[in-house]
DRENTIRO-771175 format. One line per field, with one value per residue (C-alpha): x, y, z; residue in three letters; residue number from 1. Coordinates in steps of 0.001 Angstrom, whole numbers, padded with zeros to 6 digits. Example, Ala and Ser with C-alpha at 12.3 -4.5 7.8 and 13.67 -1.06 7.14 Angstrom:
BEGIN
x	(012300,013670)
y	(-004500,-001060)
z	(007800,007140)
r	(ALA,SER)
k	(1,2)
This chain:
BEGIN
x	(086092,082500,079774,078874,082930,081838,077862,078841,076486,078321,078101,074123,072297,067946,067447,068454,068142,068902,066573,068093,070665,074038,073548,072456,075777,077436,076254,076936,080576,080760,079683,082728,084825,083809,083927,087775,087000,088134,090586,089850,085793,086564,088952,085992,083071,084986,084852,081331,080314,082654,080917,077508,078149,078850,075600,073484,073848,069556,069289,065150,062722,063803,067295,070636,074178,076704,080070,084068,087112,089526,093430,091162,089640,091484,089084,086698,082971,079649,077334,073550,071041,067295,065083,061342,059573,062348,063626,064849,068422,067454,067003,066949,063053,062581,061187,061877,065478,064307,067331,070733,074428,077257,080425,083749,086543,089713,092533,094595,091715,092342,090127,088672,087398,085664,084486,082053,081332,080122,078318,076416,075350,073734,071961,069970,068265,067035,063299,063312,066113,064996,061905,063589,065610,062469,061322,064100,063954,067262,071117,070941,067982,069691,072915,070369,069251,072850,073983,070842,071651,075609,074635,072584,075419,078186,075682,075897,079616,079876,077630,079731,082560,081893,080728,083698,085822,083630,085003,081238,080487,077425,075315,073016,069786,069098,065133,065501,066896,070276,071826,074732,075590,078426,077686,080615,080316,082799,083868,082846,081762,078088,075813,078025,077249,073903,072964,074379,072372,068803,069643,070140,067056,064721,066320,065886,061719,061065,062572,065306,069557,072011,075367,076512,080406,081362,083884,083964,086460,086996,088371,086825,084380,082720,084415,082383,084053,084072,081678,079323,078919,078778,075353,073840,070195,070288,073890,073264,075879,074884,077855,079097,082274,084281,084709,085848,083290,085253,084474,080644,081364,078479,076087,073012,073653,071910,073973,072540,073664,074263,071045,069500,070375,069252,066228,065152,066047,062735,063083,066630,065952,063279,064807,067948,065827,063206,065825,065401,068490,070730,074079,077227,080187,083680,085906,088466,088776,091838,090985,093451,091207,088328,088899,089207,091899,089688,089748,093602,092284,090917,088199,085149,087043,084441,085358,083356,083474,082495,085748,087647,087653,088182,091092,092584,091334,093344,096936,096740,095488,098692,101042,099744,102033,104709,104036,103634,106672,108719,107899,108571,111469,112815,111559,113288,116434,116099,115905,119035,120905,120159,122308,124890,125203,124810,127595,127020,126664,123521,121521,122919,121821,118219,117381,118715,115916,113228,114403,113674,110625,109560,111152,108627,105292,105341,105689,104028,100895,101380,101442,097854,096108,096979,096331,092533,092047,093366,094340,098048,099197,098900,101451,104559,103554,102264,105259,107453,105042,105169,109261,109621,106872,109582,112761,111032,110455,106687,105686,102507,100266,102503,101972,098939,098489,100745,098513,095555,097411,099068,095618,093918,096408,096939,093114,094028,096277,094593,091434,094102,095909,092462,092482,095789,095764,095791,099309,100798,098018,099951,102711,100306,100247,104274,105114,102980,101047,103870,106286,103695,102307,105279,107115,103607,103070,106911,107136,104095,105391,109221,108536,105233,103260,106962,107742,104461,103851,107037,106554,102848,103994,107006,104629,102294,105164,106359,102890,102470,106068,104680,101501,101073,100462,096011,095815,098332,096307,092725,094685,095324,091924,090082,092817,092149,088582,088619,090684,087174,084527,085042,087624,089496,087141,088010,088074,090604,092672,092601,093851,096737,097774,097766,100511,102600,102790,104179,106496,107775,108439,109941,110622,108527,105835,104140,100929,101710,101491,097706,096308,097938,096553,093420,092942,094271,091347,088043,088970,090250,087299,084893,087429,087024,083116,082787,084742,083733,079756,079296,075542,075421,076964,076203,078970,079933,080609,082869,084693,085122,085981,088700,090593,090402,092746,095151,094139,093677,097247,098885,097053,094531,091387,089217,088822,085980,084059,081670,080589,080223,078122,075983,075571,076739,075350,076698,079578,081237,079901,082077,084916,084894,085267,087584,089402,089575,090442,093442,094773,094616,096142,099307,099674,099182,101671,104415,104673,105688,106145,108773,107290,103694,102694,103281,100940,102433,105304,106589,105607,107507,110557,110973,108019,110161,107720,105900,104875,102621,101845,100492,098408,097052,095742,094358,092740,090665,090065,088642,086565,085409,084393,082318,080546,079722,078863,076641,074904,074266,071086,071197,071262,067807,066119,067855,066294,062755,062733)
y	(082002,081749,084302,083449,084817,088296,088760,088272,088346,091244,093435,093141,095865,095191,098077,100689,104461,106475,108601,110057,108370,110322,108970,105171,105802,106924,104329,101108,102597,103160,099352,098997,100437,099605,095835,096289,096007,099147,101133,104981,106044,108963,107671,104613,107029,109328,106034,105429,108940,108761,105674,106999,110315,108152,106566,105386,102198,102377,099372,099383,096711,097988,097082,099181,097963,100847,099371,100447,099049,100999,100412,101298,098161,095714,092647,092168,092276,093731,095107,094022,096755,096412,099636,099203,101192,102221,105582,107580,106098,108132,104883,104223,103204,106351,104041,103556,101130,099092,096110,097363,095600,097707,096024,096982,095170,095049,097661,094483,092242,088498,086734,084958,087634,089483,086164,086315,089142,088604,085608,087688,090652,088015,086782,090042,089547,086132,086950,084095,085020,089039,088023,085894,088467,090817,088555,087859,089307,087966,087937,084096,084040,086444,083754,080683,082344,082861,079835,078499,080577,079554,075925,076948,079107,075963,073622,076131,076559,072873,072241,075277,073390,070369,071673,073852,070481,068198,070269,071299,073946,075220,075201,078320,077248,078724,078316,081024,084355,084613,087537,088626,091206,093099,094553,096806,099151,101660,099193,095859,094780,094587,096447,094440,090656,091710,093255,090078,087751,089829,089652,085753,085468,087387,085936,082826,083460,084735,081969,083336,082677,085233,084918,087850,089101,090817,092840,093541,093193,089878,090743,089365,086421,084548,087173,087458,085681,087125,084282,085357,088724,087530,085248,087867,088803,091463,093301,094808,097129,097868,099489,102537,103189,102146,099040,097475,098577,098562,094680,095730,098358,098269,096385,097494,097788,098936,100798,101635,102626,099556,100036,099204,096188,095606,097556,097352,093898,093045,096807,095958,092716,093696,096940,094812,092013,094958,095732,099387,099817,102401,101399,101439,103235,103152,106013,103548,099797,097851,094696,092135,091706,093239,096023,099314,101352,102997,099827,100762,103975,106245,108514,109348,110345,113485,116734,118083,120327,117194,114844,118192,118102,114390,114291,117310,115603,112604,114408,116018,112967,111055,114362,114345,111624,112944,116577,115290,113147,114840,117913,116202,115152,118524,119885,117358,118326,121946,120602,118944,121798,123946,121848,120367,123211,122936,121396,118142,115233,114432,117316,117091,113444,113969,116867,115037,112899,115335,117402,113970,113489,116911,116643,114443,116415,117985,114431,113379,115373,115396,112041,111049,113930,111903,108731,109561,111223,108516,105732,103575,104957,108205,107693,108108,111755,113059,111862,113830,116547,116950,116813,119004,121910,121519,122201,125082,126239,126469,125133,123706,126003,124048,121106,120914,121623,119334,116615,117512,117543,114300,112588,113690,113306,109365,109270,111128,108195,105758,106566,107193,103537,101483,100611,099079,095191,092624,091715,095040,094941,093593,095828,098985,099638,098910,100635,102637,103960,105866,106573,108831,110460,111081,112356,114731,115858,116688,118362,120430,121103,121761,124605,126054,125751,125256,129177,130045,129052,129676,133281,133136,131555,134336,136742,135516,135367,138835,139994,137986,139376,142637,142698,145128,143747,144443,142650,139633,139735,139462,136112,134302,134834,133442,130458,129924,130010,127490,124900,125193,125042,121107,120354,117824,117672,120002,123443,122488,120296,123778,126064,123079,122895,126137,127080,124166,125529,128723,126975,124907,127402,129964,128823,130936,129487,132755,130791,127675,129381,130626,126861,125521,127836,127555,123968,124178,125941,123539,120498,122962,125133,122290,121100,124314,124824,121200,122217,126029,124989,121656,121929,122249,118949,115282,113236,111522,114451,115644,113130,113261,116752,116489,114229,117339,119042,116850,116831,120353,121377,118718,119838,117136,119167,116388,115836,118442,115680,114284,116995,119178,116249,116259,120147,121529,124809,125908,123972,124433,128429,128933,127001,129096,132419,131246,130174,133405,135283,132634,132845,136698,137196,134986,137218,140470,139429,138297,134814,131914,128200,126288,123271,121300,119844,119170,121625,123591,121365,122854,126178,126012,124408,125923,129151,132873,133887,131133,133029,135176,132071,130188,133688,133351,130361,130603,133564,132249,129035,131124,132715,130093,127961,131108,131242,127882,127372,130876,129386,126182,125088,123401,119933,119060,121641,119724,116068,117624,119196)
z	(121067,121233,121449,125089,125769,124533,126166,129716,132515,134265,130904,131164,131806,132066,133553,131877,133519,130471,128290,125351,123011,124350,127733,126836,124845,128373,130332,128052,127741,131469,132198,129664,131309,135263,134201,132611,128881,127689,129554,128687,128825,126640,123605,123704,123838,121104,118399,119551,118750,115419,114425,115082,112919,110001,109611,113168,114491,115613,112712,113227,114672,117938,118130,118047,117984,118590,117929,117349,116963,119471,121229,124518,124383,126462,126143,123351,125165,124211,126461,125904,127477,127206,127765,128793,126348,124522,123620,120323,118911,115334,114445,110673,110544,112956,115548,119391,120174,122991,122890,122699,121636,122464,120934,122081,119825,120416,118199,117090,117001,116129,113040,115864,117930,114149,113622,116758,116277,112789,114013,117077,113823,112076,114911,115383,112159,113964,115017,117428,118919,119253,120719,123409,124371,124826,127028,129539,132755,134394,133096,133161,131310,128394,128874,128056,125047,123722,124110,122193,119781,119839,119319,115819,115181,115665,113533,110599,110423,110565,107552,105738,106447,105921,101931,101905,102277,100084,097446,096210,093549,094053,090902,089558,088431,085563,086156,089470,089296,090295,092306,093350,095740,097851,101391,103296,106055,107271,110391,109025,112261,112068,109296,106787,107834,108818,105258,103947,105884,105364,101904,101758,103347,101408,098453,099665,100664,097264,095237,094299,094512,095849,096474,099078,099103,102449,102596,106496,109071,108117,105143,101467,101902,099080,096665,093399,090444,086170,086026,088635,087232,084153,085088,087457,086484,089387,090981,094321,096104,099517,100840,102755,101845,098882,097474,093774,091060,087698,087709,087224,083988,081764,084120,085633,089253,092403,094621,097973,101627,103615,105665,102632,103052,106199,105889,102386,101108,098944,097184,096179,095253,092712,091373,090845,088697,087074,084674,085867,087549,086001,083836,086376,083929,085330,084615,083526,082988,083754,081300,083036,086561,085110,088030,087590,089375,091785,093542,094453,095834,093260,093754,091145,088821,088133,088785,091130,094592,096436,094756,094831,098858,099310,097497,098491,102359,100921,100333,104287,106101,104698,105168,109084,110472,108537,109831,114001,113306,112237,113649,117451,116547,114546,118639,120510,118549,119057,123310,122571,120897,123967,125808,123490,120847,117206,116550,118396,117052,119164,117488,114015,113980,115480,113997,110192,111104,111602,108853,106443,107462,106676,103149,102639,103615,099740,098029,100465,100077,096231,095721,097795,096218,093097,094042,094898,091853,089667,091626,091851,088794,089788,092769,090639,088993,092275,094221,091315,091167,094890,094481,091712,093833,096416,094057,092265,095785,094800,098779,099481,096546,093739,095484,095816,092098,091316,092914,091173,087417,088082,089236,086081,083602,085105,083921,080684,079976,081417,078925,076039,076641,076617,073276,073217,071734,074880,074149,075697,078803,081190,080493,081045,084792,085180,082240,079976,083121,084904,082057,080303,083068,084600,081452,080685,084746,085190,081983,082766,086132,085680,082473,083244,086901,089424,088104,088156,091492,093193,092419,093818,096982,097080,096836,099376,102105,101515,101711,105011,106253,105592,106974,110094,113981,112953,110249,111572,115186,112922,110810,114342,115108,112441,112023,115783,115070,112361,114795,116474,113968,113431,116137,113630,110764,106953,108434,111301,108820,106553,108719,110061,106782,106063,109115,108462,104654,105996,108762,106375,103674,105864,109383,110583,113109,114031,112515,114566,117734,116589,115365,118454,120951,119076,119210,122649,123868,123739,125645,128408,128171,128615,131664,133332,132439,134568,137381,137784,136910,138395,138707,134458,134360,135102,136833,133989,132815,134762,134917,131066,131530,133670,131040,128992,131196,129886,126397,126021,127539,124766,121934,121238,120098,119431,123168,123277,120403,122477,124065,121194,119584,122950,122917,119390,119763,123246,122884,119002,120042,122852,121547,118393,120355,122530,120313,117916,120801,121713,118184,117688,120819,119773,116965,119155,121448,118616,119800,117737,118237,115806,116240,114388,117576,121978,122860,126382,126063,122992,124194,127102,125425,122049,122368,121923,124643,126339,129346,126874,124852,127638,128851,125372,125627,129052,128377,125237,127463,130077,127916,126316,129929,130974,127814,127798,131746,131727,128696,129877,131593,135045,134628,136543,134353,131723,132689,133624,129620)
r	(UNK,UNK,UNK,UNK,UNK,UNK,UNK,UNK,UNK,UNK,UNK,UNK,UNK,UNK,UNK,UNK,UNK,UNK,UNK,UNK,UNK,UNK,UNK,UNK,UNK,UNK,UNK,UNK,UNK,UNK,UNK,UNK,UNK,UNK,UNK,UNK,UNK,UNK,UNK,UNK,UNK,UNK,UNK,UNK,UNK,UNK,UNK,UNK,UNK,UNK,UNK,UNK,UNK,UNK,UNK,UNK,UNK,UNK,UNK,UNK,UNK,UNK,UNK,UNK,UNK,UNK,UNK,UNK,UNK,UNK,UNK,UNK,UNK,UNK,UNK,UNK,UNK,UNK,UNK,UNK,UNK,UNK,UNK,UNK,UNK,UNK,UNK,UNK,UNK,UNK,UNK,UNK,UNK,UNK,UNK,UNK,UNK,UNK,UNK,UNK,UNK,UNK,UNK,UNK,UNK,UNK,UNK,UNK,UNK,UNK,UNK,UNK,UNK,UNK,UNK,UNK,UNK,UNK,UNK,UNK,UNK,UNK,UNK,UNK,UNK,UNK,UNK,UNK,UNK,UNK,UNK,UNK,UNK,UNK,UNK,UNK,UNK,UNK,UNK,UNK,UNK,UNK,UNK,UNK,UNK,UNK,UNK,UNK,UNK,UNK,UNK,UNK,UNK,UNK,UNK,UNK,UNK,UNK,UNK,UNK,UNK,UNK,UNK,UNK,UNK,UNK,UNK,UNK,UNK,UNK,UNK,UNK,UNK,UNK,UNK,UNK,UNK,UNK,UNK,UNK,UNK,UNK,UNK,UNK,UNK,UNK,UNK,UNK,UNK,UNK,UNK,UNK,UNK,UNK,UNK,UNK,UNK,UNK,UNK,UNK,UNK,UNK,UNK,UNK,UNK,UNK,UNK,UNK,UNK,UNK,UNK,UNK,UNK,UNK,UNK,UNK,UNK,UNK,UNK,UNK,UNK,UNK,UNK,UNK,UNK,UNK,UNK,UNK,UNK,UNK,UNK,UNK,UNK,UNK,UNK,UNK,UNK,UNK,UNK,UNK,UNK,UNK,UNK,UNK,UNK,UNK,UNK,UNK,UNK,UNK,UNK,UNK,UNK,UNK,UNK,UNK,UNK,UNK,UNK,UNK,UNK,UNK,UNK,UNK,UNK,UNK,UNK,UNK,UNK,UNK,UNK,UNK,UNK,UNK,UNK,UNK,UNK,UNK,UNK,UNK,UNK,UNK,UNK,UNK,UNK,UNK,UNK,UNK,UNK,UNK,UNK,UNK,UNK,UNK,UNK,UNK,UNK,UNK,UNK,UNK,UNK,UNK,UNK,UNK,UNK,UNK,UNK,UNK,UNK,UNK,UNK,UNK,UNK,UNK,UNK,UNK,UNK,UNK,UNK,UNK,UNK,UNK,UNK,UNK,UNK,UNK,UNK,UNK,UNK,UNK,UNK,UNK,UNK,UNK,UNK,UNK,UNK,UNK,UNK,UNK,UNK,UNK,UNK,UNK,UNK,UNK,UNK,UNK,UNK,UNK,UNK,UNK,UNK,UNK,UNK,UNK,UNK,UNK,UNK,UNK,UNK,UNK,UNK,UNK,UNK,UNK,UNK,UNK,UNK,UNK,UNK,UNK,UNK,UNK,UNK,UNK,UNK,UNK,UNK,UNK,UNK,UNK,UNK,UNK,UNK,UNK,UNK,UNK,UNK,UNK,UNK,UNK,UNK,UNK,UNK,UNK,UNK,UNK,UNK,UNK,UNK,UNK,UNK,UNK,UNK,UNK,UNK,UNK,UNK,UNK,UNK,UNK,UNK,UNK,UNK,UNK,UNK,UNK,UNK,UNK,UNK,UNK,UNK,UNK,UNK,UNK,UNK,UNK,UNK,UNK,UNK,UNK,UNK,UNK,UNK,UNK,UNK,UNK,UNK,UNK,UNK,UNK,UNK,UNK,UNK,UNK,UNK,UNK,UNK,UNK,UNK,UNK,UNK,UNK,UNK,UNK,UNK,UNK,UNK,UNK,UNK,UNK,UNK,UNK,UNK,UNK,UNK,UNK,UNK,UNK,UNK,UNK,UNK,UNK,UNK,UNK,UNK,UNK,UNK,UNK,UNK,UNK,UNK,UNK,UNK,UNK,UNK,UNK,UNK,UNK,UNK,UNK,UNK,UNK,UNK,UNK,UNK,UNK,UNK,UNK,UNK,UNK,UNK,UNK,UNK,UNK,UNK,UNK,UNK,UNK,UNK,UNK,UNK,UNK,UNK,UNK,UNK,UNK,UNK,UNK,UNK,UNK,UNK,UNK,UNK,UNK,UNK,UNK,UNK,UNK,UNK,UNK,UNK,UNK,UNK,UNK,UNK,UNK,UNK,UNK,UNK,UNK,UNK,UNK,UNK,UNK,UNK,UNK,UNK,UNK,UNK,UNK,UNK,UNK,UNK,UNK,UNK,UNK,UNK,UNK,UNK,UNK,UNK,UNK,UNK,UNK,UNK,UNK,UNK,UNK,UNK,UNK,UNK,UNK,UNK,UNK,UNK,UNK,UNK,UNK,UNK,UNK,UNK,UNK,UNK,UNK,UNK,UNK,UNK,UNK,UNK,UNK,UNK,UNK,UNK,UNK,UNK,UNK,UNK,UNK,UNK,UNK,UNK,UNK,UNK,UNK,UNK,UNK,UNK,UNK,UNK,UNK,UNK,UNK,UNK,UNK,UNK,UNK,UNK,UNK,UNK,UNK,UNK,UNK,UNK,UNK,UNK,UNK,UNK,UNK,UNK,UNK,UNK,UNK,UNK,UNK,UNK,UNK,UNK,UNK,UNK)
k	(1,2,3,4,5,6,7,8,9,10,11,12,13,14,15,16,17,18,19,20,21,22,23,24,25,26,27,28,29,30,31,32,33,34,35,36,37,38,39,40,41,42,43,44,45,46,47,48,49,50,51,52,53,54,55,56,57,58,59,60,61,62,63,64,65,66,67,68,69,70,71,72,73,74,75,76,77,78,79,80,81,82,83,84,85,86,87,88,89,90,91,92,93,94,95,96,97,98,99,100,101,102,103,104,105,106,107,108,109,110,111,112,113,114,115,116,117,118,119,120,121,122,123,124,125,126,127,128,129,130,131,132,133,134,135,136,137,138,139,140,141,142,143,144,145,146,147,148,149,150,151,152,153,154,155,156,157,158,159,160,161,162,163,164,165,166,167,168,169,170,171,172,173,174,175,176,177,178,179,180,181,182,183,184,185,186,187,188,189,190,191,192,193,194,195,196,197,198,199,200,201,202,203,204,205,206,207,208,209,210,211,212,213,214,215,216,217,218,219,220,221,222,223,224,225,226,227,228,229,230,231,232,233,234,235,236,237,238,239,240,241,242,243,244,245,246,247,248,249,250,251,252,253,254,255,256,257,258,259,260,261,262,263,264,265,266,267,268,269,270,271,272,273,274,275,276,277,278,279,280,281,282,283,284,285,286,287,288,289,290,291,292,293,294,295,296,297,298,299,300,301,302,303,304,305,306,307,308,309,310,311,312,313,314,315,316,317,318,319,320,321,322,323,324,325,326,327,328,329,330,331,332,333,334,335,336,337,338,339,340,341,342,343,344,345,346,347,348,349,350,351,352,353,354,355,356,357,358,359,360,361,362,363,364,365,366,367,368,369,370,371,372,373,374,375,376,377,378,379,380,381,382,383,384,385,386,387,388,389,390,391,392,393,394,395,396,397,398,399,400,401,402,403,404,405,406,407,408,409,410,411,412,413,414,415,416,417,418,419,420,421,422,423,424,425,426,427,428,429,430,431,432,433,434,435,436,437,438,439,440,441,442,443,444,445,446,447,448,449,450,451,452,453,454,455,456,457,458,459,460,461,462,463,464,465,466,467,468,469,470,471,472,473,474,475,476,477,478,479,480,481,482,483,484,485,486,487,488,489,490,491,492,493,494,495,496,497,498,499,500,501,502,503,504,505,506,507,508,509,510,511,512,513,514,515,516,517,518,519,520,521,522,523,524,525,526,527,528,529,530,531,532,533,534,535,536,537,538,539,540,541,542,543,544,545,546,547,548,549,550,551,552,553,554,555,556,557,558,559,560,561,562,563,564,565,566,567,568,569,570,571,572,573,574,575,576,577,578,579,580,581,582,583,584,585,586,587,588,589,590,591,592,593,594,595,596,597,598,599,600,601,602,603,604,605,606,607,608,609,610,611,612,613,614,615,616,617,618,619,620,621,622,623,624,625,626,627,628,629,630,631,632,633,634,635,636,637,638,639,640,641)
């Protein structure tokens, strides 16, 4: 596959009619999906919009490469757009985008396909070939240029080949400064082999030598070496997200957002060779690879609010699957039983396997908390940690704490064990490791916080048992609230977890019906704002909208994203009170769903009173679509602002 396979003529767009960034956005994904590369405009859109919220694709110099990796791509393609003129993408040099590469990769992607894509990143930092494409006027014009471009790109991986056969090691020079540097980015599609190549080429203008390790999509290319490291004069880490640093304990090192190394190549380059770069410390150091264990997915390591909420994000994004699993199946079963009773062997044997899956959530949850506080050795204790909560009948509180004591007591040990002779070090991590904290986190939990905390989660039950039909309608409403405030993000996660703690703990899923009918509420709100105010929304739109109809009724919240990251005021608003109102009136009415997820499905089936839960939900979403359409503007006043 070549790059010419991926910019085709029909993905071209030179004359662009969109003003802002959200609707460039809508139109490059549109031309996506009228020419058949990607199946499903919204799922697309919602990775676009994901993608952009982590750091913006607007790289500077005029050019801006929105890309994902997404199962609703059904033919690896990028769109190229040009805008006369330009318009704001918050690019990162604050300056107009006026060319535009929209790449749509495939979910199961081949090496091939990242290759090109690779290949067509480092390309943009290619003034020639930016210029050229400035200057086209016609689709076959833009093809000539990329397939100029192709035949420089086939002449340089013949000469790397070629060398890579030869057998050549390249030499340092010990006359020029020699640098060595890592670039990542979250997708590893573009911002990582473009930071590498404006690296190699500033290096290689000021006279110095660089070697670059990507760690992209590809996977690990031209991965630094002891010896590398070792002869550095200048580390750069131009990343943005993790990536191995215990190999670079007691260096000076540079670490910087990937942009940086797009953007800010000669600034690194210096501070990195200045001698002014601060002293990277790792919290511990495995001696063997010269990595530390946060390469095996390990956190800080300082305690802090900001480590404190990844890790605890950690422990619930692994419990999820288990949770929406299991809980499907535990609802499929309960179908089942309805039919054949509850002594069949059809429900006893589907319901045994939702009720293992959900044995699990504790452990589970546990376990990950502990493994981003302290890495692979942590997995053990927080796996026995999350067991023992469950025995002691200490729920999701013990848990949770249980997570947090194995993570830092693995880095307890791990600090404690550093000083033993090399002879034992390769028995540390299958041995030492998780015999110690295991026998010091199980101890800890078994005698002291299992009691402690299976009488605090008693306690909390009874008080939630007891609490009177005001006080249980004003809990639905601010748990249905917080399904809103983020639609997906820490607050919605929160209040998720915080029902399936009590449905698992007493079977009880009073608090399920509220987070469902909550997060039910703002994709079907924003469905029936597009079809009741049609003149406050463009056609795209409402077309997205009407997807939401289906969303909303099976519980996918995150449908409402994109328009909440269009409109976040009028839109995360409405949702919020609709929302509140859905979830307090599940509690008002008595309602309860025994089931984690299926949105109407599992109300119907398995709700104690699904007329009222359905009502409940409709209600909010009603709400909800009237606040949001009254608020609204008209869309022409809209484009004339």
């Amino acid at each position: 596959m070549k790059i010419t396979d991926v910019v085709r003529e029909e993905l071209m767009i030179l004359d662009v009619q969109a003003n802002t960034k959200a609707e460039i956005l809508d139109e490059m994904v549109q031309k996506l999906v009228d020419t058949g590369a990607v199946n499903d405009f919204t799922s697309f859109r919602e990775a676009i919009q994901k993608r952009e919220d982590t750091m913006s694709t607007g790289l500077g110099n005029g050019i801006a490469m929105p890309h994902a990796k997404n199962e609703a791509v059904s033919k690896t393609s990028v769109v190229f757009a040009k805008k006369e003129g330009g318009l704001d993408f918050e690019s990162l040099d604050g300056q107009p985008a006026e060319l535009f590469f929209m790449i749509a990769a495939e979910g199961g992607s081949a090496d091939t396909h990242l290759k090109v894509l690779a290949e067509l990143s480092k390309l943009l930092m290619n003034e020639d070939f930016i210029a050229a494409l400035k200057g086209a006027e016609t689709p076959s014009a833009v093809t000539g240029i990329v397939k100029l471009a192709q035949a420089q790109v086939d002449a340089e991986n013949r000469a790397e080949e070629a060398a890579s056969q030869s057998g050549a090691v390249t030499e340092v020079d010990d006359k020029k400064p020699y640098i060595v540097a890592v670039t990542a980015c979250p997708t590893g599609i573009a911002h990582t082999y473009m930071a590498e190549d404006a690296l190699k080429k500033k290096a290689a203008e000021l006279g110095y030598q660089i070697k670059v390790e990507t760690r992209g999509s590809e996977g690990v290319k031209h991965g630094l070496t002891a010896e590398d490291i070792e002869k550095a004069d200048g580390i750069i880490v131009a990343v943005s997200k993790n990536v191995p640093m215990g190999r670079f304990n007691g260096k000076k090192v540079v670490e910087r957002p990937v942009a940086d190394g797009i953007n800010k190549t000669e600034e690194l380059i210096n501070l990195s060779l200045s001698g002014d770069a601060p002293v990277y410390h790792a919290k511990h150091q495995d001696d063997d690879e010269n990595i530390a264990t946060d390469d095996q997915g390990a956190g800080s390591g300082k305690f802090n609010f900001k480590s404190l909420y990844n890790d605890l994000m950690s422990g619930i994004s692994a419990m999820l699957p288990f949770v929406i699993a299991g809980g499907i199946i535990l609802a499929i079963s309960f179908l089942v039983e309805r039919f054949a009773g509850s002594e069949s062997a059809m429900f006893l044997g589907i319901n045994a396997i939702g009720a293992a899956a959900f044995s699990f959530l504790i452990p589970v949850f546990a376990g990950n908390i502990a493994r981003s506080i302290g890495g692979q050795p942590a997995l053990v204790s927080g796996f026995a940690a999350g067991a023992l909560a469950n025995s002691a009948g200490a729920g999701f509180l013990g848990g949770l704490v249980g997570g947090f004591l194995a993570g830092y007591v693995t880095l307890l040990v791990i600090d404690s064990l550093k000083g033993l002779p090399k002879s034992l070090a390769g028995t540390r991590t299958i041995l030492f490791y998780p015999v110690f904290t295991l026998l010091i986190t199980g101890i800890i939990m078994y005698f002291i916080l299992g009691p402690i905390f299976a009488g605090i989660n008693t306690a909390m039950i009874n008080f939630l048992e007891s609490l009177g039909t005001g006080n249980l309608v004003l809990l639905g409403a601010i748990l249905g609230g917080m399904m809103s405030i983020d639609m997906g993000g820490p607050f919605n996660k929160a209040a998720y977890a915080f029902a399936i703690g009590i449905f698992t703990d007493t079977g009880d899923g009073k608090f399920m019906a509220a987070v469902m009918a909550g997060g039910m509420v703002p994709p079907l709100a924003i469905a029936l704002a597009s079809v009741i105010f049609k003149n406050k929304f463009t056609e795209k739109e409402r077309q997205s909208g009407l997807t939401n109809f289906i969303m909303g009724l099976t519980f996918i919240t995150e449908g409402a994203i994109p328009f909440a990251a269009a409109d976040p005021l009028r839109v995360i608003t409405s949702s919020i009170i609709g929302s509140a109102v859905a979830g307090g009136l599940t509690q008002f009415f008595a309602t309860n769903v025994p089931a984690p997820h299926g949105g109407v499905i599992t109300m119907v089936a398995l709700g104690n009173h699904p007329s009222l839960l359905i009502l409940s939900v409709a209600i909010g979403a009603i709400i909800s679509a009237l606040i949001l359409g009254l608020w609204k503007k008209p869309i022409t006043d809209e484009v004339k602002a």
